[in-house]
C-alpha positions as CSV (number, residue, x, y, z in Angstrom):
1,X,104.1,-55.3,-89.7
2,X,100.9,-55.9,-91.4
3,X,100.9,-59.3,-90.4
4,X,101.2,-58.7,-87.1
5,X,98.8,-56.1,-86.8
6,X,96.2,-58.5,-88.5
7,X,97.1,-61.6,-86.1
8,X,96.9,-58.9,-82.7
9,X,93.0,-58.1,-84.3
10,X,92.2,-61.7,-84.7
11,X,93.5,-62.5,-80.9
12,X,91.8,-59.5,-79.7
13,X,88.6,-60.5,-81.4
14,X,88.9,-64.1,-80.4
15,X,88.9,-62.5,-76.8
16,X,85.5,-60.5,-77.4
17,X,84.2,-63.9,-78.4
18,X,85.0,-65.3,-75.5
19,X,83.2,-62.6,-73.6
20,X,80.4,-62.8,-75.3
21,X,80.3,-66.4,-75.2
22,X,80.6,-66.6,-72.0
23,X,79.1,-63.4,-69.7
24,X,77.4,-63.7,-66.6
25,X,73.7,-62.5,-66.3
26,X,73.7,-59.1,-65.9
27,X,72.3,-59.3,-61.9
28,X,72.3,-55.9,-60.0
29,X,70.0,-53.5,-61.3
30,X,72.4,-50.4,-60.0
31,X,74.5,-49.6,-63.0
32,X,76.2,-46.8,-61.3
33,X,79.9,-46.7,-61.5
34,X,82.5,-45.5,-59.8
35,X,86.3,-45.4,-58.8
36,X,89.0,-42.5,-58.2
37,X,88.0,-40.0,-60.2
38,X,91.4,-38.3,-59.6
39,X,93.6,-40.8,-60.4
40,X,91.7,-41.2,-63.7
41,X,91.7,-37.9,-64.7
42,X,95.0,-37.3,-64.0
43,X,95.8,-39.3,-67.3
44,X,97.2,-37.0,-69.4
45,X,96.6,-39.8,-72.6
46,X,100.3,-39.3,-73.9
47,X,100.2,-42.6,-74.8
48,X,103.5,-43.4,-72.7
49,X,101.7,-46.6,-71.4
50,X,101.4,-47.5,-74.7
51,X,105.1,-48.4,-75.2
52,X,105.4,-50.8,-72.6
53,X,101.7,-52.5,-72.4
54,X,102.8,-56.1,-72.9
55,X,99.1,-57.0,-73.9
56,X,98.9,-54.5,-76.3
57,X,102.1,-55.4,-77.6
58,X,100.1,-59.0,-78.7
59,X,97.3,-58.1,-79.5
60,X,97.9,-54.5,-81.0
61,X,94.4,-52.9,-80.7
62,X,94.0,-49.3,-78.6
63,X,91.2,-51.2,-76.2
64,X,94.4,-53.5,-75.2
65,X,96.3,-50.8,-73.8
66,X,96.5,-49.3,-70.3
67,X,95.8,-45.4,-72.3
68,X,92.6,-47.2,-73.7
69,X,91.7,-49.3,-70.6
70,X,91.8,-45.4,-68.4
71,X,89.9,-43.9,-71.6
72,X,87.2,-46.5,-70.9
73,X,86.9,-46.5,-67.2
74,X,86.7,-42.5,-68.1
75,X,83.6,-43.3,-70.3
76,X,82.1,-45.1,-67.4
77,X,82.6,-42.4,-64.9
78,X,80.9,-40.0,-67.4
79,X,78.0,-42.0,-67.6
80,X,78.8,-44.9,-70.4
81,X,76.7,-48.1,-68.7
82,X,78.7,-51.0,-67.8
83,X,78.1,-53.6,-69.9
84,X,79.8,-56.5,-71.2
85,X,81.3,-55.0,-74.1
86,X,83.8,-53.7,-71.8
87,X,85.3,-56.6,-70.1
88,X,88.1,-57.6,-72.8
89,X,89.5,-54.6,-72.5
90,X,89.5,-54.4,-68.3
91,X,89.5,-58.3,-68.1
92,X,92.9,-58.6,-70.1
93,X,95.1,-56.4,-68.2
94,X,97.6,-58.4,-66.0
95,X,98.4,-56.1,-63.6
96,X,101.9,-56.0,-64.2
97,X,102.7,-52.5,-63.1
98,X,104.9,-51.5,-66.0
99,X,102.3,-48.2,-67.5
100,X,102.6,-47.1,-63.0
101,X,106.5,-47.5,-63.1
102,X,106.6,-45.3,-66.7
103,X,103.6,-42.8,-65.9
104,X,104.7,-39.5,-66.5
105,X,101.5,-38.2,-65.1
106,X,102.4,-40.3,-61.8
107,X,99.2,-42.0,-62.3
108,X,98.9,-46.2,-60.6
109,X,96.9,-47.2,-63.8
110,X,96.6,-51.2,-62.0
111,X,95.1,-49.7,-58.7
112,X,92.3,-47.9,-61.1
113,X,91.5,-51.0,-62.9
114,X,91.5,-53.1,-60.6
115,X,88.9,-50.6,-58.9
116,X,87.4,-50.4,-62.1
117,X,86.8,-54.6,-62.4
118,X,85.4,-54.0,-58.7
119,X,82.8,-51.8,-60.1
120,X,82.0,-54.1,-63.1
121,X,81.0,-56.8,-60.4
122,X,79.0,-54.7,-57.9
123,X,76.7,-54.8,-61.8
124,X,77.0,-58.4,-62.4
125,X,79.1,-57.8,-65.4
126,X,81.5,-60.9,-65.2
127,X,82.3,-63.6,-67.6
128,X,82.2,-67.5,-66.7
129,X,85.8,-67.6,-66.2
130,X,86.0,-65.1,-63.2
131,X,82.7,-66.9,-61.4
132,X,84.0,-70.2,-61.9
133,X,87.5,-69.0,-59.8
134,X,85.2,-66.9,-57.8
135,X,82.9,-70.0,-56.9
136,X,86.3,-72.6,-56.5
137,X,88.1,-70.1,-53.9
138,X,85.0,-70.0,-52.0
139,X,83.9,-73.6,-52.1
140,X,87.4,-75.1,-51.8
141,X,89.7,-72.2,-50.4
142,X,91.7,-72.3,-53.0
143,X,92.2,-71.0,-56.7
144,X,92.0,-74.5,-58.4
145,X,88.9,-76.1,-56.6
146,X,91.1,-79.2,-55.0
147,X,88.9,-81.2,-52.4
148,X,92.6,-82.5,-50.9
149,X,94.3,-81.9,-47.7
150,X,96.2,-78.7,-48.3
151,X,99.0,-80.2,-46.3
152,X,99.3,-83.3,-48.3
153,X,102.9,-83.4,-48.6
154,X,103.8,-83.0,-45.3
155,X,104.5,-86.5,-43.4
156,X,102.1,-87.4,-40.6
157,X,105.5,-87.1,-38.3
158,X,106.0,-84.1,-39.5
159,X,102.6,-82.3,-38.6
160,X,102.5,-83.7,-35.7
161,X,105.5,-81.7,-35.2
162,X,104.3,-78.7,-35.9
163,X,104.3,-75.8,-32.9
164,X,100.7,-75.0,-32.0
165,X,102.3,-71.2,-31.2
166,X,104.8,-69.6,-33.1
167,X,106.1,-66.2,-34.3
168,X,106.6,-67.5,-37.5
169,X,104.3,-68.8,-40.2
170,X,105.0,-70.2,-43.7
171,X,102.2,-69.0,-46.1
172,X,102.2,-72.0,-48.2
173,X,100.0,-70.4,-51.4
174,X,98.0,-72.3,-53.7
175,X,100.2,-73.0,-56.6
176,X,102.8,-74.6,-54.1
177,X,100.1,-76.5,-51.9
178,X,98.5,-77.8,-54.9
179,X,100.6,-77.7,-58.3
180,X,104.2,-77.5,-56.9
181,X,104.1,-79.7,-53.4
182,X,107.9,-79.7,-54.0
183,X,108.9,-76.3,-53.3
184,X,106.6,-76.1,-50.3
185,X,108.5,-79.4,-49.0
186,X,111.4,-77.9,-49.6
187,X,110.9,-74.0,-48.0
188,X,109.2,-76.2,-44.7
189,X,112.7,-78.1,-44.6
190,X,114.9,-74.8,-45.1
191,X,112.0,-72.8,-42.3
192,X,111.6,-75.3,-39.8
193,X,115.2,-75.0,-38.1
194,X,113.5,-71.3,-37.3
195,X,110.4,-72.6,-35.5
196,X,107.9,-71.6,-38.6
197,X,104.5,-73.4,-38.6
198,X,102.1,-74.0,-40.8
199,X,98.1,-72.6,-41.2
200,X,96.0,-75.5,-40.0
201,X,93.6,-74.7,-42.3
202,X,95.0,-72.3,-44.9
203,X,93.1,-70.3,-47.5
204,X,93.9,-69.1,-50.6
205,X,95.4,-65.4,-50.1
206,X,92.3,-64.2,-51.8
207,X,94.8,-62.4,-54.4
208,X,93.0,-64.1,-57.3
209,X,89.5,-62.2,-56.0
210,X,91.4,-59.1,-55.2
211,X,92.5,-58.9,-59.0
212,X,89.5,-59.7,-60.7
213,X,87.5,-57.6,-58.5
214,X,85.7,-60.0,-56.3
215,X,86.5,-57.7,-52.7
216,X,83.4,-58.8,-50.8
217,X,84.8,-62.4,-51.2
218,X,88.2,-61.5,-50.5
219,X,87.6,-59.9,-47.4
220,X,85.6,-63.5,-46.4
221,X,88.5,-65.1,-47.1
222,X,91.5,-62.8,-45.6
223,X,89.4,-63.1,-42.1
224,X,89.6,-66.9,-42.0
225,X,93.2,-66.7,-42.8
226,X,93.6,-63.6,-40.4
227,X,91.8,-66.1,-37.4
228,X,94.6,-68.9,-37.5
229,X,97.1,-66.3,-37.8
230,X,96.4,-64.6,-34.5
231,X,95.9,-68.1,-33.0
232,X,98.9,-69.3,-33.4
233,X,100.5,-66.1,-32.3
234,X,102.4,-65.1,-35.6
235,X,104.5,-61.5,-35.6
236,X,106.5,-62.4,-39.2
237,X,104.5,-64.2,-42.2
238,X,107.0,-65.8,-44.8
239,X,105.8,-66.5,-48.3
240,X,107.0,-68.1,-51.2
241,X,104.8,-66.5,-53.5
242,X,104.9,-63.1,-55.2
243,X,101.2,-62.7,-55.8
244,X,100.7,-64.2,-51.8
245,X,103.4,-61.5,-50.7
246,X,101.7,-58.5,-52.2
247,X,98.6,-59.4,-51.0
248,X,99.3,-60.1,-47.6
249,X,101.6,-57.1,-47.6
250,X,99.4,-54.9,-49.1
251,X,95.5,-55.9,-48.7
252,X,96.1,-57.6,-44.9
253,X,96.3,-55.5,-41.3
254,X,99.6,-53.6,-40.9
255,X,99.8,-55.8,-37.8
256,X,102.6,-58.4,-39.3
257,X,105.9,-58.3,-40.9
258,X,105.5,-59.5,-44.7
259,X,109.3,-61.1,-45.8
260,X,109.2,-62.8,-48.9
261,X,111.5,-66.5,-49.2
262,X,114.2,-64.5,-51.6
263,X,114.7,-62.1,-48.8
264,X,114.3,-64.1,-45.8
265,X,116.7,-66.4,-47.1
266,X,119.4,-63.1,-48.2
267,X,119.2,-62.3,-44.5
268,X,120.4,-65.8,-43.1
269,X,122.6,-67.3,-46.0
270,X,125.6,-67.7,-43.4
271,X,123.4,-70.0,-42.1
272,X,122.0,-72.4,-44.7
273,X,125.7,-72.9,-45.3
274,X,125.4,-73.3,-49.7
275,X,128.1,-74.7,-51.7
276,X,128.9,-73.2,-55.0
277,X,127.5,-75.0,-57.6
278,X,129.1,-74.5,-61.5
279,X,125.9,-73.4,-63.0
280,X,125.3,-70.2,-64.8
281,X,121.3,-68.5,-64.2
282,X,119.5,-66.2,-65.1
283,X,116.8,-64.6,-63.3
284,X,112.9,-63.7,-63.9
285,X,111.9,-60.7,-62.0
286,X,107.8,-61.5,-61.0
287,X,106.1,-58.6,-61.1
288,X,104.5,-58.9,-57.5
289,X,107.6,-59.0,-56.1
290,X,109.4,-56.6,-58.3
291,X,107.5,-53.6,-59.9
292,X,104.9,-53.8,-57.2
293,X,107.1,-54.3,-54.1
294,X,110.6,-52.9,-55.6
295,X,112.3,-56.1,-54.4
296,X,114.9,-57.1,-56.8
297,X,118.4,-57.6,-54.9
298,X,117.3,-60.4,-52.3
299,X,116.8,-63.5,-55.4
300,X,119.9,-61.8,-56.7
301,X,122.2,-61.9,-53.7
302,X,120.9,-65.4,-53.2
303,X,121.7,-66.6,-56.6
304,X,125.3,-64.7,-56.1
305,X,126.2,-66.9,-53.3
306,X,125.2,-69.9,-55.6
307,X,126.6,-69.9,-59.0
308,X,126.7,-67.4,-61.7
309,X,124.0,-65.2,-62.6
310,X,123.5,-63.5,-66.0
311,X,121.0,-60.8,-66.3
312,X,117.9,-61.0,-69.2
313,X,117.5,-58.9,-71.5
314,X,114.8,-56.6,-69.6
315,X,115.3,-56.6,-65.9
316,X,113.9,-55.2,-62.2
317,X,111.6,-52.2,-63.2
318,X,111.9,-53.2,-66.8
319,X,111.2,-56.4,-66.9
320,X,108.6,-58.0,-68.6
321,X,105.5,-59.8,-67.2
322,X,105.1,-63.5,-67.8
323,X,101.8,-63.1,-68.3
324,X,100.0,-65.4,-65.6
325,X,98.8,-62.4,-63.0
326,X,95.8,-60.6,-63.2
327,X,93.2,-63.6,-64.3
328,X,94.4,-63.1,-67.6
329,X,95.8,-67.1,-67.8
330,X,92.3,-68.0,-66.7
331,X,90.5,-65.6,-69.1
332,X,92.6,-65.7,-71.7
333,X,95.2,-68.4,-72.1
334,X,96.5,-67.9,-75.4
335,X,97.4,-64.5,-74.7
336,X,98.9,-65.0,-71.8
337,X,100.9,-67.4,-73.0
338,X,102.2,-65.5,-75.9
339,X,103.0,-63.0,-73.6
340,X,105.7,-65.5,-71.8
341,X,107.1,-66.6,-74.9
342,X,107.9,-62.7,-75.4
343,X,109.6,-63.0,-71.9
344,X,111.5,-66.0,-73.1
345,X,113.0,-64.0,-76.1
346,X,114.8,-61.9,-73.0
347,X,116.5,-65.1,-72.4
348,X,120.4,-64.7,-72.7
349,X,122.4,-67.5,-74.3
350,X,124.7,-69.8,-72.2
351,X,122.1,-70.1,-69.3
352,X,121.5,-73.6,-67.4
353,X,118.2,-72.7,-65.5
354,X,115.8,-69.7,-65.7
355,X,115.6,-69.1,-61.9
356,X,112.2,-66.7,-60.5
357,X,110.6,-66.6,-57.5
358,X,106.6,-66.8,-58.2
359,X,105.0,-70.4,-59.2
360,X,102.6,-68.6,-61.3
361,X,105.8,-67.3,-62.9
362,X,107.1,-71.1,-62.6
363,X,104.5,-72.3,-64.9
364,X,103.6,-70.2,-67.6
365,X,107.0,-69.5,-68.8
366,X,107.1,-73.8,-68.2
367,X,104.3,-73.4,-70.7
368,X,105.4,-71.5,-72.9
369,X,107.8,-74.1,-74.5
370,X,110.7,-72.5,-74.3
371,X,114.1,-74.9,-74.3
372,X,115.5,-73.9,-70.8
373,X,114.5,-75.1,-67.6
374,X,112.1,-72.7,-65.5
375,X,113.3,-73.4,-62.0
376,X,111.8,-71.9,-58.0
377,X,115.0,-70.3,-56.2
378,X,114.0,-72.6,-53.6
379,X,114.6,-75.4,-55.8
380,X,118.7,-73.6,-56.2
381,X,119.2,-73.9,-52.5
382,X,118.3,-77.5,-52.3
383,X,120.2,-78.3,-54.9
384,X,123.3,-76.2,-53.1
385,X,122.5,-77.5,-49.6
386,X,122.4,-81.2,-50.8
């Protein structure tokens, strides 16, 4: 236990290095602070959060936890100035939800730091890591800072194709426009029997500012997104992406119908006509679409109609994060990935493929090392409608 303990101080300190190393100029002169007072007094500190913290659970120290992360953001409130000492504590956190889901108190400790990281950059207190995705989303559109044609992978007869009005459109994402063209081939080839188009000019979601506190930004880029929507005359927005769906579901106008692919493709399996394949699954529960959104039986009922699915050991409200949300892979890679290979120890034996339904997901248990195959459901129902 010692051990451990030690390694969890060294990580932790590593991070606060990192930090130092590399902070933003302090560039607003109003260090005033503040976020829902209620919500963070209603903490009770019984340290339930504690339990369940997956960062905490690396790195071990108090500061790592969501009980020390509201403790601080209390400090602030009460007059504490922001300063970059704070940011490994509210930089780390990856917003997985678990401390809301297991609050006693009823407290939404994400919602408060995410407020919280708002607050930070209203005083300039950022590290190098946020501005440089701050500076790629808004010079490229999207997380990664790729000059390409978003819509690479479609065929030139294929976007000329495309329906200039529709009441469907397929929110395409970052990770599979850029890192993972082959599940966006693949949902545009399941979606386009349905009449879906495509953005002409997609934006990142702006999830990746929302998280790390960059709002002004975010609300630049929701409106060019929100522009092609209403141009092409879309009631229903389908997305492939967990961190995509909560944000348009949650952050954009009430005026659209959010489905996620898992649940889009539950509600018209008849349809797709799957064979049964002799595979046996398990499935990763992404927090976006799980904890956040509470949608757990649409991969599950898809899976079902597939092959054989075998739970992990943690699952639905209980699972644990992978470790990519929350700017934490960006800010602090080796913890995040630590934090998948804790997910990959959930991993029951006699499994084929990890199945989930988030690329972030895809590719930070993918590099974690594990000896299983992380797979997209979408890339399931190819392999069951080929």
């Amino acid at each position: 236990m010692k051990a451990v303990k030690n390694e969890g101080k060294e990580k932790i300190a590593q991070a606060k290095e990192l930090d130092k190393n590399e902070i933003g100029e302090i560039k607003g002169k109003d260090q005033s602070f503040e976020v829902d007072r209620r919500s963070v007094y209603k903490c009770v500190q019984c340290g339930t959060c504690r339990s369940v913290c997956p960062v905490f659970n690396v790195v071990g120290w108090e500061s790592a936890n969501t009980r020390g992360r509201m403790l601080i953001i209390k400090s602030l409130l009460e007059g504490m100035p922001p300063s970059e000492d704070v940011l490994p504590s509210l930089a780390s956190c990856t917003i997985c939800g678990i401390c809301a889901v297991k609050c006693p108190a009823g407290v939404n400790p994400p919602d408060v730091v995410e407020s919280a990281r708002a607050e930070l950059v209203k005083c300039g207190v950022i590290n190098n890591s946020q501005e440089k995705l701050r500076a790629a989303i808004i010079a490229s559109g999207n997380s990664f800072g790729e000059t390409k044609d978003r819509l690479s992978w479609l065929s030139e007869a294929e976007r000329s194709k495309l329906p200039e009005k529709s009441d469907y459109v397929y929110f395409i994402g970052c990770f599979n426009s850029y890192r993972y063209p082959e599940f966006a081939k693949k949902t545009f080839q399941i979606l386009q029997r349905y009449g879906v188009t495509l953005l002409p000019d997609e934006q990142c979601c702006a999830s990746p500012l929302l998280r790390t506190g960059f709002r002004e930004d975010a609300e630049e880029v929701m409106k060019r997104n929100l522009e092609q929507i209403r141009k092409v005359g879309a009631r229903t927005i389908i997305t492939s992406c967990a961190g995509c769906y909560t944000t348009l579901k949650n952050s954009y106008p009430e005026e659209f119908h959010i489905i996620s692919l898992p649940e889009f493709l539950a509600e018209h399996l008849e349809e797709i006509n799957l064979k049964r394949l002799d595979l046996t699954v398990a499935y990763h529960d992404p927090c976006h679409l799980g904890r956040h959104n509470k949608i757990y039986e649409a991969s599950r009922k898809v899976i079902r109609a597939i092959c054989t699915l075998r739970e992990m050991k943690n699952i639905k409200e209980d699972s644990r994060c992978c470790g990519g949300g929350g700017g934490v892979r960006i800010g602090y890679p080796e913890i995040s990935l630590e934090l998948a290979r804790k997910r990959l120890e959930d991993v029951p034996e006699g499994i084929d493929f990890i199945v989930t339904s988030c690329p972030l997901c895809v590719r930070n248990l993918r590099d974690a090392g594990g000896n299983i195959k992380i797979i997209d459901i979408v890339e399931l129902v190819a392999m069951a409608m080929e």
